[in-house]
VMD Tcl script that builds the backbone (N, CA, C; Angstrom):
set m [mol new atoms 468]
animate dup $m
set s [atomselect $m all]
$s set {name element resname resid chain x y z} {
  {N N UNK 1 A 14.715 11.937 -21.771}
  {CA C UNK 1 A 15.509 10.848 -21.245}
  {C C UNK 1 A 16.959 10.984 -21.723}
  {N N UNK 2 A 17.815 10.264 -20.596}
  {CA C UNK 2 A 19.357 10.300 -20.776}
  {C C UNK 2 A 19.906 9.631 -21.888}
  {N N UNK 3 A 20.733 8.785 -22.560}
  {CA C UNK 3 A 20.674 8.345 -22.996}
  {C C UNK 3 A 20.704 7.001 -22.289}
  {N N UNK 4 A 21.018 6.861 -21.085}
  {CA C UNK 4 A 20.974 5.581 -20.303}
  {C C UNK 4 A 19.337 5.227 -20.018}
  {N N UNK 5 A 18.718 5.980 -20.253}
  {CA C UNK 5 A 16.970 5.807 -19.938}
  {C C UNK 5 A 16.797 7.003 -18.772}
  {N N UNK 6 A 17.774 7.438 -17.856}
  {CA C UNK 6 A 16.795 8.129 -17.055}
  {C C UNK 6 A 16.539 9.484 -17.609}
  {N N UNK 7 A 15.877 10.060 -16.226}
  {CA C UNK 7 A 15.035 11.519 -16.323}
  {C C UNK 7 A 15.704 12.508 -16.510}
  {N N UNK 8 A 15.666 13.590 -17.496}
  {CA C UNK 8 A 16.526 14.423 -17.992}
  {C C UNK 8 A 15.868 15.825 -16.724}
  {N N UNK 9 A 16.616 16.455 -16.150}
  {CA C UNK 9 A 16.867 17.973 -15.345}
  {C C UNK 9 A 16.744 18.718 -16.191}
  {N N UNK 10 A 16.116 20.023 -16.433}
  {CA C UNK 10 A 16.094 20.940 -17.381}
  {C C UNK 10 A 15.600 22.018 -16.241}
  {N N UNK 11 A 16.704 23.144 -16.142}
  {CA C UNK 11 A 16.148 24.140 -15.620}
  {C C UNK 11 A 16.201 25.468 -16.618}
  {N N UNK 12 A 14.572 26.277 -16.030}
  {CA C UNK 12 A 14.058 27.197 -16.705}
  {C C UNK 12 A 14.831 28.560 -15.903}
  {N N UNK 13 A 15.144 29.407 -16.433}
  {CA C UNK 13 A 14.556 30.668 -15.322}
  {C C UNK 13 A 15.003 32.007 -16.153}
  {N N UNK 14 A 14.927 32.896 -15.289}
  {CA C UNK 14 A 14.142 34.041 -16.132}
  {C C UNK 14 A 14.106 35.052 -15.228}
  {N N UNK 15 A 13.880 36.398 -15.430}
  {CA C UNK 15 A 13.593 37.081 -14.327}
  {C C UNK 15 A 12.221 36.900 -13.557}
  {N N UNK 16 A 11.917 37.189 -12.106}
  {CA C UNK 16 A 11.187 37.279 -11.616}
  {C C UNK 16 A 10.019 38.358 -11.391}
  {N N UNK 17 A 10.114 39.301 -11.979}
  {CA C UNK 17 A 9.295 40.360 -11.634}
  {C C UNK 17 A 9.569 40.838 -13.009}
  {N N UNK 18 A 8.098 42.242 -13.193}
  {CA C UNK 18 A 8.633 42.923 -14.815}
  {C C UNK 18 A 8.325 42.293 -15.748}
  {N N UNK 19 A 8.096 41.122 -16.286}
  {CA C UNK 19 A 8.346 40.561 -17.359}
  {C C UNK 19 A 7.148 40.432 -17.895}
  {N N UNK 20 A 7.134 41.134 -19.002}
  {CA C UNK 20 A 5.988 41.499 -20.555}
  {C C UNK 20 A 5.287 39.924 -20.506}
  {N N UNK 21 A 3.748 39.833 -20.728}
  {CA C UNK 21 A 3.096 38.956 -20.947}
  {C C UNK 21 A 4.127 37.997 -21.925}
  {N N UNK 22 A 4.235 38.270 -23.323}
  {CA C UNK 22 A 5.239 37.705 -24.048}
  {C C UNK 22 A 6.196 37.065 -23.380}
  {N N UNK 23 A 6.303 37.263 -22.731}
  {CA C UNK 23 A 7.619 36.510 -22.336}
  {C C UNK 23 A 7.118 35.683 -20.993}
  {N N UNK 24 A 6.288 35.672 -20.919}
  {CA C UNK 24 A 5.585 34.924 -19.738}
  {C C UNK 24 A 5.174 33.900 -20.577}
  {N N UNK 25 A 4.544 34.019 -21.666}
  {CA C UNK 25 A 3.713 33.041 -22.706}
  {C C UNK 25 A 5.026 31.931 -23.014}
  {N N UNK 26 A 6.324 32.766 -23.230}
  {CA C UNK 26 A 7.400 31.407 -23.908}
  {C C UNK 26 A 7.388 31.184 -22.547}
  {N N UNK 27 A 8.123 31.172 -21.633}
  {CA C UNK 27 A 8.288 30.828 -20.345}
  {C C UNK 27 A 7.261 29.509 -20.101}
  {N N UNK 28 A 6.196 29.903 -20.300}
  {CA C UNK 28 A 4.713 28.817 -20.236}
  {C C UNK 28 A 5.044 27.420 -20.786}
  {N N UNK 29 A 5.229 27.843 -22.124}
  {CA C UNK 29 A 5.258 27.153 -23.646}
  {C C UNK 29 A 6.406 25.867 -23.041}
  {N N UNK 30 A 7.385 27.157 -23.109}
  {CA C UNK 30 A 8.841 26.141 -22.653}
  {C C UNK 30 A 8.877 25.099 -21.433}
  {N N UNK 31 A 7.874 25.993 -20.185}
  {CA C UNK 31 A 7.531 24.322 -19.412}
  {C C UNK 31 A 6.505 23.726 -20.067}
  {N N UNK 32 A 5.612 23.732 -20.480}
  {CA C UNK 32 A 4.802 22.623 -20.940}
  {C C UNK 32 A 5.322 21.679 -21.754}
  {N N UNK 33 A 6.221 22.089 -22.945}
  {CA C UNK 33 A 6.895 21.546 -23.628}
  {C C UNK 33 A 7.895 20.295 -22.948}
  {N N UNK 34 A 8.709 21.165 -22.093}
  {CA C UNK 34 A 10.046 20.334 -21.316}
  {C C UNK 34 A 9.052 19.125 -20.547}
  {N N UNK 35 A 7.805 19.201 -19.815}
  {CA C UNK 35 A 7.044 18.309 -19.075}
  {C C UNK 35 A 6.920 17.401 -20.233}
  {N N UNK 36 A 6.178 17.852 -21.372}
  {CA C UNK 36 A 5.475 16.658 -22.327}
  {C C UNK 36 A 6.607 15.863 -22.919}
  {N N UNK 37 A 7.843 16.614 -22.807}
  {CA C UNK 37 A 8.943 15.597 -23.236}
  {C C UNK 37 A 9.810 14.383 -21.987}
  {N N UNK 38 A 8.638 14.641 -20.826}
  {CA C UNK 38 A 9.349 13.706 -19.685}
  {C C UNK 38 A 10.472 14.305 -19.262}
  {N N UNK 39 A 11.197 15.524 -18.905}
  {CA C UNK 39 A 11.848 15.903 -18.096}
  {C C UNK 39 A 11.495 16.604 -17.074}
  {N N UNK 40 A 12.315 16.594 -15.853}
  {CA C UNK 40 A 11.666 17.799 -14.452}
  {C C UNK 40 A 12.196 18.928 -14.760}
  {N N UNK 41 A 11.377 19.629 -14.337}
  {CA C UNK 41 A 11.508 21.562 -14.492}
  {C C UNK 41 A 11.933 22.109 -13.257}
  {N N UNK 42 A 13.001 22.018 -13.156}
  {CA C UNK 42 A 13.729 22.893 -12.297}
  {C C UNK 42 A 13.547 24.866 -12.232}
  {N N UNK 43 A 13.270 25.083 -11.698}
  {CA C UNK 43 A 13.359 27.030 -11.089}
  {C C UNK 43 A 13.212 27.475 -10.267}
  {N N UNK 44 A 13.314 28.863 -9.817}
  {CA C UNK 44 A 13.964 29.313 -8.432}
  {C C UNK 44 A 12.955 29.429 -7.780}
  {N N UNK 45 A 11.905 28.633 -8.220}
  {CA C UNK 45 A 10.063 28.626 -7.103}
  {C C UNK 45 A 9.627 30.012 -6.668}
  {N N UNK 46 A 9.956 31.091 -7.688}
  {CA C UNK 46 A 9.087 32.002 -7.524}
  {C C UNK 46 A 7.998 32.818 -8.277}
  {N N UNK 47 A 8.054 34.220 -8.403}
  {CA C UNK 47 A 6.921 34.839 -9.601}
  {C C UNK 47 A 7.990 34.613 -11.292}
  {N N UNK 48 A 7.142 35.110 -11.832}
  {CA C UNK 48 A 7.444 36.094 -12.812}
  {C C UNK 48 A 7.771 34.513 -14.201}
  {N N UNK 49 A 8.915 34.763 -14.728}
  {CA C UNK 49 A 9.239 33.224 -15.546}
  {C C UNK 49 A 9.474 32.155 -14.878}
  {N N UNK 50 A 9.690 32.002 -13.583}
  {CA C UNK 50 A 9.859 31.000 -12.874}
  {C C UNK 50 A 8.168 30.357 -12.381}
  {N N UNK 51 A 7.569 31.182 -12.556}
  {CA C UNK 51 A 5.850 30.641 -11.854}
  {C C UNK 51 A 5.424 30.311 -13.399}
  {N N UNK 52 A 5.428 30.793 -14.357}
  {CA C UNK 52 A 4.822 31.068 -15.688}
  {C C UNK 52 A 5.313 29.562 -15.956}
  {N N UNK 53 A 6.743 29.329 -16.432}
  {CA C UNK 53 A 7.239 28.083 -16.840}
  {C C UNK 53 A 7.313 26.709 -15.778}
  {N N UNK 54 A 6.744 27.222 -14.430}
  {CA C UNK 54 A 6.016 25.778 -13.958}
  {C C UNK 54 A 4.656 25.519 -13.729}
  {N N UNK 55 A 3.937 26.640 -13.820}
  {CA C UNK 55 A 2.873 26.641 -14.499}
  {C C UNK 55 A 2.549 25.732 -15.940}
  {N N UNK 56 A 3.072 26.131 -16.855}
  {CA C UNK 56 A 2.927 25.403 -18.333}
  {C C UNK 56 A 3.499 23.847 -17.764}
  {N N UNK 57 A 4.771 23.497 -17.145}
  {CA C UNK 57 A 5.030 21.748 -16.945}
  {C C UNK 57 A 3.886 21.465 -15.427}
  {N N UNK 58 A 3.244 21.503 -15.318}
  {CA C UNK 58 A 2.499 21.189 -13.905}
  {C C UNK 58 A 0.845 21.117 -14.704}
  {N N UNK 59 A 0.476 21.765 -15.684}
  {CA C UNK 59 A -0.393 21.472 -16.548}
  {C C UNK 59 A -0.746 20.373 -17.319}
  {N N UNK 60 A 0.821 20.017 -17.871}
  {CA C UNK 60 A 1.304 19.259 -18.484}
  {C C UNK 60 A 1.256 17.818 -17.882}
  {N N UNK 61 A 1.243 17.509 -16.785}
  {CA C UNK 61 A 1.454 16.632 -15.974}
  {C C UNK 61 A 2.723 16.534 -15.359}
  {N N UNK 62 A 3.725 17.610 -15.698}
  {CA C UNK 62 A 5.067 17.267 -15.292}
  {C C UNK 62 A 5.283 17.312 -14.072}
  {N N UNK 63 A 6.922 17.270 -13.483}
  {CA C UNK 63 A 7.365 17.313 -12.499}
  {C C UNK 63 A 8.241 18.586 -12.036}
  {N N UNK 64 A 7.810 19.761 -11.091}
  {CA C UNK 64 A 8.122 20.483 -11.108}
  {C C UNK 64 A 8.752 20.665 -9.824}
  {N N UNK 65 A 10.353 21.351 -9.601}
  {CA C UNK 65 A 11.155 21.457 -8.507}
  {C C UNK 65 A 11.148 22.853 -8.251}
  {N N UNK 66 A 10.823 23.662 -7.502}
  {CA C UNK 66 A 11.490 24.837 -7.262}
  {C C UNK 66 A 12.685 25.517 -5.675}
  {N N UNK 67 A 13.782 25.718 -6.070}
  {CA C UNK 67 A 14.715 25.542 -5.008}
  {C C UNK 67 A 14.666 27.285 -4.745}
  {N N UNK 68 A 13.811 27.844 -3.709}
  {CA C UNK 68 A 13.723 28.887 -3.175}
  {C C UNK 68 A 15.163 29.405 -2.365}
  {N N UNK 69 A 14.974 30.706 -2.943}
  {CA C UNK 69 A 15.927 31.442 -2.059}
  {C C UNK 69 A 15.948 31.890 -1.048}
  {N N UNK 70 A 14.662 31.543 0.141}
  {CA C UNK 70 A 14.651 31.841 1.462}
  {C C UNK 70 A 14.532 30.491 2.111}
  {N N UNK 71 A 14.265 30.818 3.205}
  {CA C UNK 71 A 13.850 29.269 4.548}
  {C C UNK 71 A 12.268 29.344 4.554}
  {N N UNK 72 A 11.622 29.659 4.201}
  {CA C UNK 72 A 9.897 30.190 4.094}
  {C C UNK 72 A 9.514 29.126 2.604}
  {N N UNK 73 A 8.504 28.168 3.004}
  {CA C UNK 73 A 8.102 26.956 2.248}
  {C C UNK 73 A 7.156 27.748 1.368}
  {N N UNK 74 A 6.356 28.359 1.885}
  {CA C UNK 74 A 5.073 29.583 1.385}
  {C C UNK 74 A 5.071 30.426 0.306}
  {N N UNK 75 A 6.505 30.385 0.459}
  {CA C UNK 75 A 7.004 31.826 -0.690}
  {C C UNK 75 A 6.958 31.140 -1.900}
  {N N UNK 76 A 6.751 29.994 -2.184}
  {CA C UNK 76 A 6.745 29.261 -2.993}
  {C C UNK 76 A 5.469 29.541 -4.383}
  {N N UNK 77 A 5.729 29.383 -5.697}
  {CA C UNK 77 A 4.727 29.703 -6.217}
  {C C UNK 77 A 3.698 28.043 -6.101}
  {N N UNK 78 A 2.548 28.650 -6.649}
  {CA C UNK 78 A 1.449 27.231 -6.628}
  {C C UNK 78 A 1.781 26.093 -7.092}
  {N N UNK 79 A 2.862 26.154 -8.113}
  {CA C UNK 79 A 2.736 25.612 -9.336}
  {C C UNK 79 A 3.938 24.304 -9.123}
  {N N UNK 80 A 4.260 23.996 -8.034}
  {CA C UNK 80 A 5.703 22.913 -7.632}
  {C C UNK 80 A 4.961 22.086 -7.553}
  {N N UNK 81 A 5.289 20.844 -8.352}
  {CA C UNK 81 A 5.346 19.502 -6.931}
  {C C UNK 81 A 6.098 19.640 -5.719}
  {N N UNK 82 A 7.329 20.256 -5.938}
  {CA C UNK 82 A 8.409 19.967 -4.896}
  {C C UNK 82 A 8.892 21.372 -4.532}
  {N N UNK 83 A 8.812 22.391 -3.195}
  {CA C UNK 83 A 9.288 23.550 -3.132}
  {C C UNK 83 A 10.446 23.040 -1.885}
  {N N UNK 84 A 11.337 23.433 -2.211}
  {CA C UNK 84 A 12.591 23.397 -1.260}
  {C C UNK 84 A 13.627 24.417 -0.745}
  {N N UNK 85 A 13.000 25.138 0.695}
  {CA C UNK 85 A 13.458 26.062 0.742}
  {C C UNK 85 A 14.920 26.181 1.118}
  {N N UNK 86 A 16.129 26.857 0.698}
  {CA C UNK 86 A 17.266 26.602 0.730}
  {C C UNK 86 A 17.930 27.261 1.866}
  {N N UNK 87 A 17.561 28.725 1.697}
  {CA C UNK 87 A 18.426 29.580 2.868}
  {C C UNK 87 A 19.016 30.574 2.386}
  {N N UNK 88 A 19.458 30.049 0.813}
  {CA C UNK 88 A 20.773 30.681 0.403}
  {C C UNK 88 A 20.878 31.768 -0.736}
  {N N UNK 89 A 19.539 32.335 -0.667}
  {CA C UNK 89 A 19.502 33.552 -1.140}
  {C C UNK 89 A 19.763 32.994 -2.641}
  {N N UNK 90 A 20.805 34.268 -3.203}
  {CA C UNK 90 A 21.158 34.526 -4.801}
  {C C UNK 90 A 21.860 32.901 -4.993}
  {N N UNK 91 A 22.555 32.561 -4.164}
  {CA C UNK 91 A 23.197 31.441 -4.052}
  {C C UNK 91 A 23.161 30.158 -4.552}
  {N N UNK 92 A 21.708 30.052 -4.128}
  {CA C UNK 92 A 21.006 28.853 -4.776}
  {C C UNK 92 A 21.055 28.824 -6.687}
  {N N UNK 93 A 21.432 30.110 -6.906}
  {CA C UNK 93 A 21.613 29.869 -8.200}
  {C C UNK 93 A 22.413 28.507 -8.585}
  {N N UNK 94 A 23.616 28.547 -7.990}
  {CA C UNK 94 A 24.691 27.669 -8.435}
  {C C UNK 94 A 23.938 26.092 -8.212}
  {N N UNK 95 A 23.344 26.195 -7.131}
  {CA C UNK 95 A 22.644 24.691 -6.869}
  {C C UNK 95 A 22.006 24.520 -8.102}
  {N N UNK 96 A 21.107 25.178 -8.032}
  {CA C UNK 96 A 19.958 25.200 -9.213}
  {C C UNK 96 A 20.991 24.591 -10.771}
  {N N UNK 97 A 21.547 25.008 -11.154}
  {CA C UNK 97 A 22.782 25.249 -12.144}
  {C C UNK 97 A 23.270 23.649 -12.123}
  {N N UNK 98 A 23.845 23.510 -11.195}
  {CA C UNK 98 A 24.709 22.114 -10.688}
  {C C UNK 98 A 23.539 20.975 -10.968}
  {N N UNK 99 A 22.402 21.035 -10.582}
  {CA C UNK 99 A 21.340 20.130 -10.407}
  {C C UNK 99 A 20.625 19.256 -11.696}
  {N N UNK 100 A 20.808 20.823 -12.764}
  {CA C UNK 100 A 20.468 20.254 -14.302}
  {C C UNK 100 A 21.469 20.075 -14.746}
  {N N UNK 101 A 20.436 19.585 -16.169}
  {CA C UNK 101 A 21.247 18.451 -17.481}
  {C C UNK 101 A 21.508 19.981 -18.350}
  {N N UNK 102 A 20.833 21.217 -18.438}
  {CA C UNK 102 A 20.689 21.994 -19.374}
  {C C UNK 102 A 19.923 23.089 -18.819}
  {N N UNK 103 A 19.980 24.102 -18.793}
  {CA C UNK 103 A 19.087 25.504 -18.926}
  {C C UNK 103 A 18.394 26.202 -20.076}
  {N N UNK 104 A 17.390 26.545 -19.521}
  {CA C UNK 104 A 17.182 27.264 -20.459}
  {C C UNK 104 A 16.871 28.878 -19.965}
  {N N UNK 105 A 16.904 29.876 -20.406}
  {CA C UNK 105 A 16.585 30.954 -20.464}
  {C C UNK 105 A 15.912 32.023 -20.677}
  {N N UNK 106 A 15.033 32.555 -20.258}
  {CA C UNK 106 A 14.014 33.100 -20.648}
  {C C UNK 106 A 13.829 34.778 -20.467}
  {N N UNK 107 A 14.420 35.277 -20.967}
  {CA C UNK 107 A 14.424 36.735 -20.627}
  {C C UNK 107 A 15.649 36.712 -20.021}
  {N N UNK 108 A 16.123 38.277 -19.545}
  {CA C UNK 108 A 17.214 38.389 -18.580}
  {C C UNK 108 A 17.239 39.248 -17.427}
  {N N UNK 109 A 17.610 38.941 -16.583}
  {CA C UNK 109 A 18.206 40.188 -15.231}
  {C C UNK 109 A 19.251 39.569 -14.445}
  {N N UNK 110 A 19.802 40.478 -13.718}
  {CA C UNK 110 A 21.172 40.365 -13.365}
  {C C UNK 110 A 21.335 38.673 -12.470}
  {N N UNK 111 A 19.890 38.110 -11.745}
  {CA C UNK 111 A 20.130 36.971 -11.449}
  {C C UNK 111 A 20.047 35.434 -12.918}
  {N N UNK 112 A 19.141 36.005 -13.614}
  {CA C UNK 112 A 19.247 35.127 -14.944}
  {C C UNK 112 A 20.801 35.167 -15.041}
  {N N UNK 113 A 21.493 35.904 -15.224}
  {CA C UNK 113 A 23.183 36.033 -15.714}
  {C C UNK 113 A 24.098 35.599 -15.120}
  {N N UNK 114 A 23.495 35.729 -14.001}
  {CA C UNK 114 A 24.210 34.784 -12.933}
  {C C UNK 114 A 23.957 33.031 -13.091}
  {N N UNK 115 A 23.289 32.862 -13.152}
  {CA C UNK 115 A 22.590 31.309 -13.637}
  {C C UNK 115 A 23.450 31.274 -14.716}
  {N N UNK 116 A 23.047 31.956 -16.143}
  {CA C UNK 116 A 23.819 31.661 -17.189}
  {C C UNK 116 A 25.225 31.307 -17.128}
  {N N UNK 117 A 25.614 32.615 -16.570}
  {CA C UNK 117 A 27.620 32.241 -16.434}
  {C C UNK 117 A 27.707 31.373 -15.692}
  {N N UNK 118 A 26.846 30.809 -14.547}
  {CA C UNK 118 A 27.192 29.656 -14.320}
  {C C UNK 118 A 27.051 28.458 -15.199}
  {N N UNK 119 A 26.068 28.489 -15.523}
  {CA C UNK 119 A 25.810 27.283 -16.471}
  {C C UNK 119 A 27.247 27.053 -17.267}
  {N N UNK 120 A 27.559 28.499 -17.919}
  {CA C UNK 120 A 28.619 28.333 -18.804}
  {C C UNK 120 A 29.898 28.283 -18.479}
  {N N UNK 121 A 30.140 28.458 -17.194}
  {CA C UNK 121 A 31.225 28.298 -16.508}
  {C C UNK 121 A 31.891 26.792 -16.523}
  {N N UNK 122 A 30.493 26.002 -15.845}
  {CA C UNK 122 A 30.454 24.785 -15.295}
  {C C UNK 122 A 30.233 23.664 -16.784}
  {N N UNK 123 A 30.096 24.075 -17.952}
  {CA C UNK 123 A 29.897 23.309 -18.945}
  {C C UNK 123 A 28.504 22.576 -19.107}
  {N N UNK 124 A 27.165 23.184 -18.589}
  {CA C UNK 124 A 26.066 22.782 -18.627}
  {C C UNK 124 A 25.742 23.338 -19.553}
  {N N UNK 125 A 24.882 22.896 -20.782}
  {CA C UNK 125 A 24.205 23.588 -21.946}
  {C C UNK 125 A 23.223 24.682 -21.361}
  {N N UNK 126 A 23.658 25.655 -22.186}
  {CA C UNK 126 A 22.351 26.661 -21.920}
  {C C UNK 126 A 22.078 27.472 -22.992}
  {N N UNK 127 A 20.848 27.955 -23.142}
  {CA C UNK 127 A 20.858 28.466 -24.537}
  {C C UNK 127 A 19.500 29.641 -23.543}
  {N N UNK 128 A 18.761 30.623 -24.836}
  {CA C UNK 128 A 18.532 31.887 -24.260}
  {C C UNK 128 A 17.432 32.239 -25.489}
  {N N UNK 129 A 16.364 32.630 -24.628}
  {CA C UNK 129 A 15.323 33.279 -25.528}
  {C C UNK 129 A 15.133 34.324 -24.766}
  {N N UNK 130 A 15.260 35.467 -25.772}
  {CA C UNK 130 A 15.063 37.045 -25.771}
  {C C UNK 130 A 15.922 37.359 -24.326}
  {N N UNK 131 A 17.323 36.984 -24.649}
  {CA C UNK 131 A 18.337 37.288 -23.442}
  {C C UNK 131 A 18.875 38.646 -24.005}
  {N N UNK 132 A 19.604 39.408 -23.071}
  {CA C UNK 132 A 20.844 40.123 -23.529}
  {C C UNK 132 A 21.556 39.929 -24.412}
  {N N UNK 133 A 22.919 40.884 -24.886}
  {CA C UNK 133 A 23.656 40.694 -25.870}
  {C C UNK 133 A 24.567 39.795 -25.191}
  {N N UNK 134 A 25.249 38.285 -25.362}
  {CA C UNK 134 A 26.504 37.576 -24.745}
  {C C UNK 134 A 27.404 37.668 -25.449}
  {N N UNK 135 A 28.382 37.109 -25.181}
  {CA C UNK 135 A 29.468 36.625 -26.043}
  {C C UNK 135 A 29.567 35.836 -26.579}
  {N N UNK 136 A 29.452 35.166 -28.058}
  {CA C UNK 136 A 29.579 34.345 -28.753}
  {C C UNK 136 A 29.761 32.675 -28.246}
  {N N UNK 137 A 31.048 32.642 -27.800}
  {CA C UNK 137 A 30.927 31.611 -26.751}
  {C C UNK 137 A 30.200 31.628 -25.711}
  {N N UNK 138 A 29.560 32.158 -25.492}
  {CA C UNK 138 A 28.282 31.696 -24.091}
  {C C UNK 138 A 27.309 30.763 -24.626}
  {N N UNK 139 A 26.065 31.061 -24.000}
  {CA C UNK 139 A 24.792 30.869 -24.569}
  {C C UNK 139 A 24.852 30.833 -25.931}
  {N N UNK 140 A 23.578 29.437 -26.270}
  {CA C UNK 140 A 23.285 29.836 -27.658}
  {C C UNK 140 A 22.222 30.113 -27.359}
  {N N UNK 141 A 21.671 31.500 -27.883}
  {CA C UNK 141 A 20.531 31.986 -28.469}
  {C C UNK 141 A 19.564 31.491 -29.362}
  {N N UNK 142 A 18.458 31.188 -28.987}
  {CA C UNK 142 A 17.593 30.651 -30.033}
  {C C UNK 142 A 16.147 31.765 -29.936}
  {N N UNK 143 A 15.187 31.795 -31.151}
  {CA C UNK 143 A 14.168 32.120 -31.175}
  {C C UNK 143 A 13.187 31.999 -30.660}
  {N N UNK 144 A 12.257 30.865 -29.923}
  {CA C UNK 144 A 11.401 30.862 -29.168}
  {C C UNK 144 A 11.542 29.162 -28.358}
  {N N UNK 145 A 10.388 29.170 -27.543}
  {CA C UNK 145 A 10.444 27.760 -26.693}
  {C C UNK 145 A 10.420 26.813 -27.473}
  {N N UNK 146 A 9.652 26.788 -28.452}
  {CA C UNK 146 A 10.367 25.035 -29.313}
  {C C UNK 146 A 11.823 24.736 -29.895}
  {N N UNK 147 A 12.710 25.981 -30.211}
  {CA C UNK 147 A 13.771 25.804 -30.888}
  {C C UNK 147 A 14.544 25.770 -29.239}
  {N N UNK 148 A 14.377 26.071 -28.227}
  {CA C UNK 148 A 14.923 25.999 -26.965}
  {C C UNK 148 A 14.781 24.647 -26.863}
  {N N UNK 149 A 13.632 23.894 -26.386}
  {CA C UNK 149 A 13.843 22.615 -26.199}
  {C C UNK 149 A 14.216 21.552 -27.217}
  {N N UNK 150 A 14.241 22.239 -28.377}
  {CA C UNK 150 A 14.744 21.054 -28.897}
  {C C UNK 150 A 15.741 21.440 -29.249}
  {N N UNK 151 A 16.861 22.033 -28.910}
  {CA C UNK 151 A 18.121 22.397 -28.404}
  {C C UNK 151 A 19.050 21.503 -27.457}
  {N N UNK 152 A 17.746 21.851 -26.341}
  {CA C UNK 152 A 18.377 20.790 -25.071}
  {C C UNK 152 A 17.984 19.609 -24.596}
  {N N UNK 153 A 16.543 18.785 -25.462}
  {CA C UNK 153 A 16.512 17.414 -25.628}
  {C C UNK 153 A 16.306 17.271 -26.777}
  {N N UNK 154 A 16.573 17.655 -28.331}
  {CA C UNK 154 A 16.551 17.080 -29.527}
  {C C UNK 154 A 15.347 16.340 -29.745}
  {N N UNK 155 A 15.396 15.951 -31.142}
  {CA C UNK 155 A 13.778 15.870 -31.660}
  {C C UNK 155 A 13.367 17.075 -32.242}
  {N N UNK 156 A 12.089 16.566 -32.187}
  {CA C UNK 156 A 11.233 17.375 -33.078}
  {C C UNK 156 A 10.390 18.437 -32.248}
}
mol reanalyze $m
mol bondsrecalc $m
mol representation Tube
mol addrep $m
């Protein structure tokens, strides 16, 4: 929650394809976590950390958004309440970005980085488990999905 009471946005994402069980497991962790703390899980509604980490909030009971990068509802992984297909390809990154309170990060590839610099462009918190090397001022880097979310909703 906001500090006004409402529902905190937290988007996950990560690469889509490739990605080591490990890193599927935080991906998991980190939505289940973000759900049990009452925020929606925003990601790009497809495989890989994006299915993994709405998988874990959709378990959870949470609320899960995924804003697809085609016009095809299908392409969608299982794991949404809400799949919304956009049109807009790589694009939708920035939506995605614009939409949350905070990101989080989960692995990297050249569309994760794209998300990120946006995030960090636009002044949205984002922080990064088992990302690339950034620049100091970017991302903060943290160690695994609990030090991530409680990064970007505090607590315990």
């Amino acid at each position: 929650m906001t500090e006004s009471g409402s529902v905190r946005y937290i988007g996950i994402v990560g690469p889509g394809q490739d990605v080591s069980p490990a890193l599927l497991a935080q991906a998991h962790q980190v939505g289940r976590l973000v759900a049990a703390r009452g925020a929606v899980v925003l990601t790009g509604g497809l495989g890989g950390v994006m299915e993994a980490a709405s998988r874990g909030a959709f378990e959870a009971g949470g609320t899960t958004v995924g804003l697809l990068p085609g016009s095809d509802r299908s392409a969608a992984n299982l794991y949404l309440t809400v799949a919304l297909p956009t049109g807009l390809g790589e694009m939708r990154n920035a939506l995605l970005v614009r939409s949350c309170d905070a990101v989080i990060a989960v692995g990297c590839s050249w569309g994760t980085l794209s998300e990120i610099a946006l995030a960090v462009r636009t002044g949205v918190p984002v922080v990064t488990i088992e990302c690339w090397d950034l620049p100091e001022d970017g991302p903060v880097r943290v160690a695994d999905a609990v030090a991530a979310v409680k990064a970007v909703l505090g607590g315990e």
